[in-house]
C-alpha positions as a Markdown table, in Angstrom:
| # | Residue | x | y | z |
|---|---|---|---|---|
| 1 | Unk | 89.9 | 89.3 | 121.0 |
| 2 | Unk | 88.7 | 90.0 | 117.2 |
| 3 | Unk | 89.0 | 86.5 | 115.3 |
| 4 | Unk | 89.5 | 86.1 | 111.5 |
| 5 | Unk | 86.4 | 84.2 | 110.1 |
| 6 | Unk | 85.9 | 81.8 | 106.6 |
| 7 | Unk | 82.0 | 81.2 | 108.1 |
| 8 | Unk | 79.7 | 83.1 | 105.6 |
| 9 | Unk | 77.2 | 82.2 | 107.6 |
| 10 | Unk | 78.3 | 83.5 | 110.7 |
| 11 | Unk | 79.0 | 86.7 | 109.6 |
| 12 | Unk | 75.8 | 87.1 | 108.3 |
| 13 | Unk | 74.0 | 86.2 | 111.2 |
| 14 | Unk | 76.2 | 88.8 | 113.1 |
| 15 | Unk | 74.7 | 91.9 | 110.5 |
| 16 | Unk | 71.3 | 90.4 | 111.1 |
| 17 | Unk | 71.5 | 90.3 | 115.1 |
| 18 | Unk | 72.3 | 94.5 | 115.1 |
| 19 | Unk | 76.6 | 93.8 | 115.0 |
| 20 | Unk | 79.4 | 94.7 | 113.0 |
| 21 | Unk | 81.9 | 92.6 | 110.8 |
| 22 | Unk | 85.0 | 93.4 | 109.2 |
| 23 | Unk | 84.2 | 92.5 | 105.2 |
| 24 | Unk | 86.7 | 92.5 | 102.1 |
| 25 | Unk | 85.4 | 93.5 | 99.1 |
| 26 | Unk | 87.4 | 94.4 | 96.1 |
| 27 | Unk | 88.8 | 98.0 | 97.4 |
| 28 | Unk | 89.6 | 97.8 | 100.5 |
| 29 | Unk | 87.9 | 95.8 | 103.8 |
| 30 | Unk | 85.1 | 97.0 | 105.0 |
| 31 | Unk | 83.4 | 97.6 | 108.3 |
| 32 | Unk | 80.1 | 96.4 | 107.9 |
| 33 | Unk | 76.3 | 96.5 | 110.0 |
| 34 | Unk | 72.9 | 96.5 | 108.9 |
| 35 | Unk | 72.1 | 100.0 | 107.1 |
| 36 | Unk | 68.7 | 100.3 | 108.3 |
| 37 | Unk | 69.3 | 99.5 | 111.4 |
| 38 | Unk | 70.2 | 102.6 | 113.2 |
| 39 | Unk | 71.6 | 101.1 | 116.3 |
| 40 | Unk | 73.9 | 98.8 | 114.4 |
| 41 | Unk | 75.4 | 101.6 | 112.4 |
| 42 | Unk | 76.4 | 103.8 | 115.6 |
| 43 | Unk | 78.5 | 100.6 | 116.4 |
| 44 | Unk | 80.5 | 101.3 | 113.3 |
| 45 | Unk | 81.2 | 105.3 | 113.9 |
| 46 | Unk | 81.9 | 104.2 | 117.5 |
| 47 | Unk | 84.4 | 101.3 | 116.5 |
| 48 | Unk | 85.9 | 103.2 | 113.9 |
| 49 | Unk | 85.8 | 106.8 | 116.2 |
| 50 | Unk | 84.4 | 108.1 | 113.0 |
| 51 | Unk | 82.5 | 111.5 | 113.0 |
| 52 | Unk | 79.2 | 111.4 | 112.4 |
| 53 | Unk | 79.1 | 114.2 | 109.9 |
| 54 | Unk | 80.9 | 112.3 | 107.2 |
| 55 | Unk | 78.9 | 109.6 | 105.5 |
| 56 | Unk | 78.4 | 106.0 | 104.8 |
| 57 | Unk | 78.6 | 103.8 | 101.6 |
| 58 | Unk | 75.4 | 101.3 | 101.0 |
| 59 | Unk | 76.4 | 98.3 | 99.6 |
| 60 | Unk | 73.7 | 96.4 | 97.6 |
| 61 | Unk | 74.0 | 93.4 | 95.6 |
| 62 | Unk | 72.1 | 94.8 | 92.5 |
| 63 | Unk | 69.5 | 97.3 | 91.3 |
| 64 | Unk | 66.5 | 95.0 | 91.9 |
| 65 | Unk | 65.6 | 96.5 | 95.2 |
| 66 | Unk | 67.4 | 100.5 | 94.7 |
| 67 | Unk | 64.0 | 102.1 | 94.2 |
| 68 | Unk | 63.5 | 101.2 | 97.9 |
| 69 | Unk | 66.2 | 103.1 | 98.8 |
| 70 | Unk | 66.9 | 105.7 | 96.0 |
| 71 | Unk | 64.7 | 108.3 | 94.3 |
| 72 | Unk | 64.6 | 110.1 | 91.1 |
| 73 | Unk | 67.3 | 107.6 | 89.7 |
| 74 | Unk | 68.6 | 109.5 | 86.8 |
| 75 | Unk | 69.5 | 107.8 | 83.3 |
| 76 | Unk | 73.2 | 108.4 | 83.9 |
| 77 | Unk | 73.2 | 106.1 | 86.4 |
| 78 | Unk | 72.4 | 103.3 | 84.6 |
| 79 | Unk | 74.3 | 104.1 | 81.8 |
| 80 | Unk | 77.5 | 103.8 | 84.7 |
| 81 | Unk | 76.1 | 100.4 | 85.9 |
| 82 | Unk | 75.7 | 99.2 | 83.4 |
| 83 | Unk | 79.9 | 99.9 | 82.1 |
| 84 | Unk | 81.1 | 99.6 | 85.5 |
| 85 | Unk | 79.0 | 97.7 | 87.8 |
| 86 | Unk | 79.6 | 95.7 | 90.0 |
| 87 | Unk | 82.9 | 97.2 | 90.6 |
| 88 | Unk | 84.7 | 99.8 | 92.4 |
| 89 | Unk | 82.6 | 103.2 | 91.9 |
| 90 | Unk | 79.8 | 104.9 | 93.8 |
| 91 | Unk | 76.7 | 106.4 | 92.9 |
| 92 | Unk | 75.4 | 109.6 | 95.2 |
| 93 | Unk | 71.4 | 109.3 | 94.7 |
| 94 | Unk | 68.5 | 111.2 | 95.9 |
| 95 | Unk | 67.6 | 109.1 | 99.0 |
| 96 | Unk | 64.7 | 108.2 | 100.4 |
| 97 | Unk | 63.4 | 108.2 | 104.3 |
| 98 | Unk | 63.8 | 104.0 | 105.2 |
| 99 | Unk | 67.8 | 105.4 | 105.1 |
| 100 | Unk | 68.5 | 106.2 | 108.2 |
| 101 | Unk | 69.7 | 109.9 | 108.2 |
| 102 | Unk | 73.3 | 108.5 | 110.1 |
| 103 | Unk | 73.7 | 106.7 | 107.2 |
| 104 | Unk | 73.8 | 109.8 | 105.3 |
| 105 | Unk | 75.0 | 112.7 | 107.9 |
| 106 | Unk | 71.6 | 113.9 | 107.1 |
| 107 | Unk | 72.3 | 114.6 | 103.5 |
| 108 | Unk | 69.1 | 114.3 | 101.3 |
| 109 | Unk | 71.6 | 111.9 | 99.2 |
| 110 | Unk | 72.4 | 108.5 | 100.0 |
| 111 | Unk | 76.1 | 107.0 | 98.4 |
| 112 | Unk | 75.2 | 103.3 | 96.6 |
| 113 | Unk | 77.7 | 100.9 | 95.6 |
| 114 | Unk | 77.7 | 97.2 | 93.8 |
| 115 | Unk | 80.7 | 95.5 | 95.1 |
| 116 | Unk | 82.3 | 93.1 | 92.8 |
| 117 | Unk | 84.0 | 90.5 | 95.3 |
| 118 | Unk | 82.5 | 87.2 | 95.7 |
| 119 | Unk | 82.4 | 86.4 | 99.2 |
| 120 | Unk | 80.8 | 90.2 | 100.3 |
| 121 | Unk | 78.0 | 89.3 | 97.2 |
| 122 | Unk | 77.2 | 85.9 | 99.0 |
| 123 | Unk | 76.9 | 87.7 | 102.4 |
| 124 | Unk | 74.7 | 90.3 | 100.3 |
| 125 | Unk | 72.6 | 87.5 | 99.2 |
| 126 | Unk | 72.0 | 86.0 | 102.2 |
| 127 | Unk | 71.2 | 88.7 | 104.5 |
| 128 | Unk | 68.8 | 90.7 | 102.2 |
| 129 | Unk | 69.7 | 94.1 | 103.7 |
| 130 | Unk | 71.6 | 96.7 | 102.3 |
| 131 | Unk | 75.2 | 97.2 | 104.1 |
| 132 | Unk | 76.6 | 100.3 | 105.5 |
| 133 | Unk | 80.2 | 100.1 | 104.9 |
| 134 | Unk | 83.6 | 102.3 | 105.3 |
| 135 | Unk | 86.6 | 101.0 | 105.6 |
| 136 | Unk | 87.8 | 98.8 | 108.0 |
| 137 | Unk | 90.3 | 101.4 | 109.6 |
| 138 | Unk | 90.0 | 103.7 | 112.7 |
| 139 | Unk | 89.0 | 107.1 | 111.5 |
| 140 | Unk | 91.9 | 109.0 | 109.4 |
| 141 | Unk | 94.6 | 106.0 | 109.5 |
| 142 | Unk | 95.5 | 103.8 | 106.6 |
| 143 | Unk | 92.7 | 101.8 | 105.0 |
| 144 | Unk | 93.3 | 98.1 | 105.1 |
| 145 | Unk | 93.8 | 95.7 | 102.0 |
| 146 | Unk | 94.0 | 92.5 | 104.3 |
| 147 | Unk | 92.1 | 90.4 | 107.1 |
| 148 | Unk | 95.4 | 90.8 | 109.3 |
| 149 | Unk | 95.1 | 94.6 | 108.5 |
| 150 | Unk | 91.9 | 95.2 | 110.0 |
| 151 | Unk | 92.6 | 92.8 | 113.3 |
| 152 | Unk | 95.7 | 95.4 | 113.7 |
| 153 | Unk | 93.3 | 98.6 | 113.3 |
| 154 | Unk | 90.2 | 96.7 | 115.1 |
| 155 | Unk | 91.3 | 94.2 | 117.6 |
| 156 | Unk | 88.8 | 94.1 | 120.6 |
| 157 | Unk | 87.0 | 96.5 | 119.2 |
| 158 | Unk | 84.6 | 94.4 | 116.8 |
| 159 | Unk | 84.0 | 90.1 | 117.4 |
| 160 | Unk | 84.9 | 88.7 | 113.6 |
| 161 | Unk | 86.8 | 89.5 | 110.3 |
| 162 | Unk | 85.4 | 87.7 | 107.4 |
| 163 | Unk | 88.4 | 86.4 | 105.4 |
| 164 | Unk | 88.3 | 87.4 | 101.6 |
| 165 | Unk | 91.9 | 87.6 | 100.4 |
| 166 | Unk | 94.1 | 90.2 | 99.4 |
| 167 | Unk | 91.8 | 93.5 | 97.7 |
| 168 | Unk | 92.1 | 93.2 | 94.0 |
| 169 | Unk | 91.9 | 97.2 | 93.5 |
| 170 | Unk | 93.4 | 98.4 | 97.0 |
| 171 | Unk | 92.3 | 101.8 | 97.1 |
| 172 | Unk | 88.4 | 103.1 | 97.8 |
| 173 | Unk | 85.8 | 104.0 | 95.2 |
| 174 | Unk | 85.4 | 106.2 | 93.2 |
| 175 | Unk | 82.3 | 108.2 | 94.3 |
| 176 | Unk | 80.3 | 110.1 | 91.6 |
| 177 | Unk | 77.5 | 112.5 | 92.3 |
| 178 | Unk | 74.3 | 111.9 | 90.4 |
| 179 | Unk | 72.0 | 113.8 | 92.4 |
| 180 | Unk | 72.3 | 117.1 | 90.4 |
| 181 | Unk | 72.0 | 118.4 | 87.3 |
| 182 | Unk | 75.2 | 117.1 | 85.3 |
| 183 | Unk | 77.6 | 114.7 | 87.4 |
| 184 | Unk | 80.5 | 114.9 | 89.7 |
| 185 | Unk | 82.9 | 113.1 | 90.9 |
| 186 | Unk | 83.7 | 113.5 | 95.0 |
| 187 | Unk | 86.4 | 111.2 | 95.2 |
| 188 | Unk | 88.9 | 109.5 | 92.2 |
| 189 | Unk | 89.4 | 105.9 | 92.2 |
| 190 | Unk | 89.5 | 103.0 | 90.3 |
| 191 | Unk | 87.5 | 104.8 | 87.4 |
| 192 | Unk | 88.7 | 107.5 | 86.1 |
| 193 | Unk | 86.8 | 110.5 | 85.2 |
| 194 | Unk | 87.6 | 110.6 | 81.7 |
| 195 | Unk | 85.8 | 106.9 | 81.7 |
| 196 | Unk | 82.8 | 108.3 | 83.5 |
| 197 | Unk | 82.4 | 111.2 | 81.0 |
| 198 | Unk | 83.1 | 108.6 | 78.2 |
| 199 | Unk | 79.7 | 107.0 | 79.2 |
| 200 | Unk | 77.4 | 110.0 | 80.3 |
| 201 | Unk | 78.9 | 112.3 | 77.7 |
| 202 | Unk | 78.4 | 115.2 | 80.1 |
| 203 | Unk | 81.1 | 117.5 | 81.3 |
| 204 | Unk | 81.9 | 116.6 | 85.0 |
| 205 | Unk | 81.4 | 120.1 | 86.9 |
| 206 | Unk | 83.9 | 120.8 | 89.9 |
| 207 | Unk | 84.2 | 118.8 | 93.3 |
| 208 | Unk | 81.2 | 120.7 | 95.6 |
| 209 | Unk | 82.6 | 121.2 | 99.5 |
| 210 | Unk | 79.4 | 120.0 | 101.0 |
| 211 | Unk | 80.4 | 116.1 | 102.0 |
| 212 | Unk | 78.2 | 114.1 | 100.3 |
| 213 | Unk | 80.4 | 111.2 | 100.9 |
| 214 | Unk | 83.4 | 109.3 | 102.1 |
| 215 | Unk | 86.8 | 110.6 | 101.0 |
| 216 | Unk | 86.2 | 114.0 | 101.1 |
| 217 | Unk | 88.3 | 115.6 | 104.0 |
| 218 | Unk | 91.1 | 116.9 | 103.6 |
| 219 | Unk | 93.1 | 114.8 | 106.2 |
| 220 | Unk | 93.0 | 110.8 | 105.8 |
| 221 | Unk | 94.9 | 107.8 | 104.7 |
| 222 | Unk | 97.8 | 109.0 | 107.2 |
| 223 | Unk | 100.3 | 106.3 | 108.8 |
| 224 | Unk | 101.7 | 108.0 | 112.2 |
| 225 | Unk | 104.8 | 108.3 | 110.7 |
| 226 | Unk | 105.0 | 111.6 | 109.5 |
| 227 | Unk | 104.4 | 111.0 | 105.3 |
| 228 | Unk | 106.4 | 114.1 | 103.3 |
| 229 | Unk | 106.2 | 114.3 | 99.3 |
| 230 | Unk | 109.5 | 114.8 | 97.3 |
| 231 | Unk | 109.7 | 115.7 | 94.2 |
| 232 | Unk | 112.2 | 112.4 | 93.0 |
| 233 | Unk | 112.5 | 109.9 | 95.3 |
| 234 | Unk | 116.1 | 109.8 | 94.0 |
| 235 | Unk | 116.8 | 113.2 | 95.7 |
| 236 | Unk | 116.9 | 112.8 | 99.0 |
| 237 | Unk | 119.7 | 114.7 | 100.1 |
| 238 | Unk | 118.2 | 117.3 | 102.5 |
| 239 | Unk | 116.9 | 114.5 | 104.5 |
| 240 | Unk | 120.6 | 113.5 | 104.8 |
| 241 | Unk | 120.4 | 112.0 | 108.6 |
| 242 | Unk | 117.1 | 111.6 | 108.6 |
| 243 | Unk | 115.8 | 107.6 | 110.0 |
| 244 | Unk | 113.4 | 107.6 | 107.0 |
| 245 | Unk | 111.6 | 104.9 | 104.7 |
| 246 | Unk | 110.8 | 105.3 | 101.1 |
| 247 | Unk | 107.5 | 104.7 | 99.0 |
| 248 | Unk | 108.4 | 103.8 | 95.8 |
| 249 | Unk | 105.6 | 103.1 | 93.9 |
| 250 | Unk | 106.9 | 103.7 | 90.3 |
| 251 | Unk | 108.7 | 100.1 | 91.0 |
| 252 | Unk | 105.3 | 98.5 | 89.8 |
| 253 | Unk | 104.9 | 98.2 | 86.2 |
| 254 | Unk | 101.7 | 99.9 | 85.9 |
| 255 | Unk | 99.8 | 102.2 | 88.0 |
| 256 | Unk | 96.7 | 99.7 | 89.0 |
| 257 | Unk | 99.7 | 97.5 | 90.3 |
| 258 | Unk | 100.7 | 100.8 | 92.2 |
| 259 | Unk | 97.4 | 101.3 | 93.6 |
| 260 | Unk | 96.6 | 97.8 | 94.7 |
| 261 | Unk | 100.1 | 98.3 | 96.7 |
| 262 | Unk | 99.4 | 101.9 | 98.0 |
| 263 | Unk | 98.4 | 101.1 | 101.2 |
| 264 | Unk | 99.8 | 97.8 | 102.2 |
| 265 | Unk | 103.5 | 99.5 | 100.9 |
| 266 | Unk | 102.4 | 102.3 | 103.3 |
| 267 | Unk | 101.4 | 100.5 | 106.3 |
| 268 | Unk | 104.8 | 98.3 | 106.6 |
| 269 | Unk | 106.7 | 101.1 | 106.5 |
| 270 | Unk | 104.6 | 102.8 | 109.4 |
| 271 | Unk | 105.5 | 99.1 | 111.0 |
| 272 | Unk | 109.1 | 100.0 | 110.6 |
| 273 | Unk | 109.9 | 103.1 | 113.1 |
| 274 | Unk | 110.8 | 105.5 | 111.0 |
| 275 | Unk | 111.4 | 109.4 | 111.2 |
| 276 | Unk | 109.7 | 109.8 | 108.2 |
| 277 | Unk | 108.2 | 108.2 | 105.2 |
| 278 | Unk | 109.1 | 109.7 | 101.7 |
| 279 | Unk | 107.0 | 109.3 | 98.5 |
| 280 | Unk | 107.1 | 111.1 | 95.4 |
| 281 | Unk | 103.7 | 111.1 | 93.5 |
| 282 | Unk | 102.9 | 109.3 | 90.3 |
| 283 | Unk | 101.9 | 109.9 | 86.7 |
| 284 | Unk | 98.8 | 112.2 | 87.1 |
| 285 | Unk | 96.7 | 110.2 | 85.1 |
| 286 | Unk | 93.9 | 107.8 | 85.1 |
| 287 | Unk | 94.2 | 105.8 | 88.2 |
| 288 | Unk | 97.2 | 107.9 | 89.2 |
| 289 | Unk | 94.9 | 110.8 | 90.1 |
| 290 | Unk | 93.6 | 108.7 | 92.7 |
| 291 | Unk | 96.9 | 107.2 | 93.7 |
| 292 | Unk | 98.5 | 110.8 | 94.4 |
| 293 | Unk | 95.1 | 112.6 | 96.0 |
| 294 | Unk | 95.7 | 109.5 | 98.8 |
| 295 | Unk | 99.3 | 110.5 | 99.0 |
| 296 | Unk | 98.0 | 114.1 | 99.5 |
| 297 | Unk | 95.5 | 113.7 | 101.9 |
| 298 | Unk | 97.7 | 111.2 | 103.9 |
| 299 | Unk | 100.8 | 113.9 | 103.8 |
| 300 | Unk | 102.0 | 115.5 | 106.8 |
| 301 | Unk | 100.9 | 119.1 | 106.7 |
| 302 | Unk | 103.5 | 120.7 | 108.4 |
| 303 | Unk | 106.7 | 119.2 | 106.6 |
């Protein structure tokens, strides 16, 4: 049986004995290992039933040790950390070989993030490795924003959970490419793109298909409810018989509320037994960009 944890301690001397640890951090919940420990990472793409062609986040507590890990760190990059660091964005960086190429997929580019929340920081601190972490969900369900969330998608499959709270931001990253000439951003998230040109001053080229990171297929999110996009959730009448649940996330006063919900909102109604689960999307703007490319990529395709 998985067991929810408060011990700091003994979470970190699970990461540093080769395991794996549910984490929270300010997104979502993490499934965390040792990133330079190549054994310990397998453990997380076997827990999570994740493919090994899609790659990991490193979580580091700050810069002080990134040359170790990154190379050619461009200007841009600091200019983002500086605005938005620690927080919820990710930096994709020319790597260098003490990555393990799991970590990466094999990329010549290693995703970076500085998490924000207190308790992953600590555990950051105090077991002076960098740590691989995507989220605490088997591979292609919904992410978890809670302890209890993760001991639904993990139980028996990892030892502890390291309580942390509720997640402040509730959806993943955003990821931004910095390994090329101007930047890019491979996933929306918490921080916009307009906020991220607002800093570099560069024009943000298209989304390239190689996966550079996590968040880029075009399945994921999904509850096993069947998830179907209206157009107004006030319209409903075609699904007139229909057992179905609705996602109403314009009921939150702003969309950061909205996002924080997504995915908790979406998992209790998966709890529920429905036919289907309808959603309409939100303002496509800002943090609703994120909020509705979720909704799209967790959408049953054939509805």
């Amino acid at each position: 049986m998985t067991e929810i944890i408060t011990d700091i301690d003994l979470a970190a001397e699970e990461i540093l004995n080769g395991n794996i640890v549910g984490l929270p951090t300010e997104t979502v919940y993490g499934l965390g290992a040792n990133a330079l420990n190549q054994d310990a990472v397998i453990k997380i793409f076997e827990a999570k039933e994740r493919p090994r062609f899609n790659p990991l986040i490193v979580h580091l507590f700050d810069t002080e040790e990134l040359d170790k890990y990154a190379d050619e760190i461009p200007q841009n990059f600091f200019k983002l950390y500086e605005k938005f660091s620690p927080g919820p964005i990710t930096y994709v960086l020319k790597k260098k070989k003490i990555i393990p190429d799991i970590v990466t997929a094999g990329n010549e580019t290693v995703a970076v993030r500085f998490p924000s929340h207190n308790i992953f920081r600590e555990l950051l601190k105090k077991v002076n490795v960098p740590i691989a972490a995507p989220s605490a969900n088997r591979f292609g369900r919904i992410s978890p924003t809670s302890a209890e969330d993760v001991k639904k998608e993990m139980d028996g499959r990892i030892k502890y959970i390291l309580e942390g709270g509720f997640s402040d931001v509730g959806i993943e990253s955003t990821v931004v490419d910095l390994s090329g000439e101007t930047p890019a951003v491979l996933r929306h998230g918490f921080v916009s793109e307009e906020e991220i040109q607002s800093v570099t001053g560069e024009t943000i080229k298209p989304e390239s298909g190689k996966i550079h990171s996590p968040g880029m297929l075009l399945n994921h999110y999904a509850p096993t409810t069947p998830l179907v996009i209206v157009e107004h959730i006030n319209e409903l009448e075609k699904f007139e018989g229909k057992n179905y649940g609705i996602l109403d996330l314009n009921k939150y006063h702003d969309l950061k509320e909205a996002a924080k919900h997504l995915f908790f909102d979406l998992r209790r109604l998966d709890e529920k037994g429905f036919e289907l689960i309808l959603a309409a999307k939100v303002k496509d703007e800002g943090i609703g960009i994120a909020i509705n490319d979720r909704l799209e990529k967790a959408r049953h395709k054939n509805i």
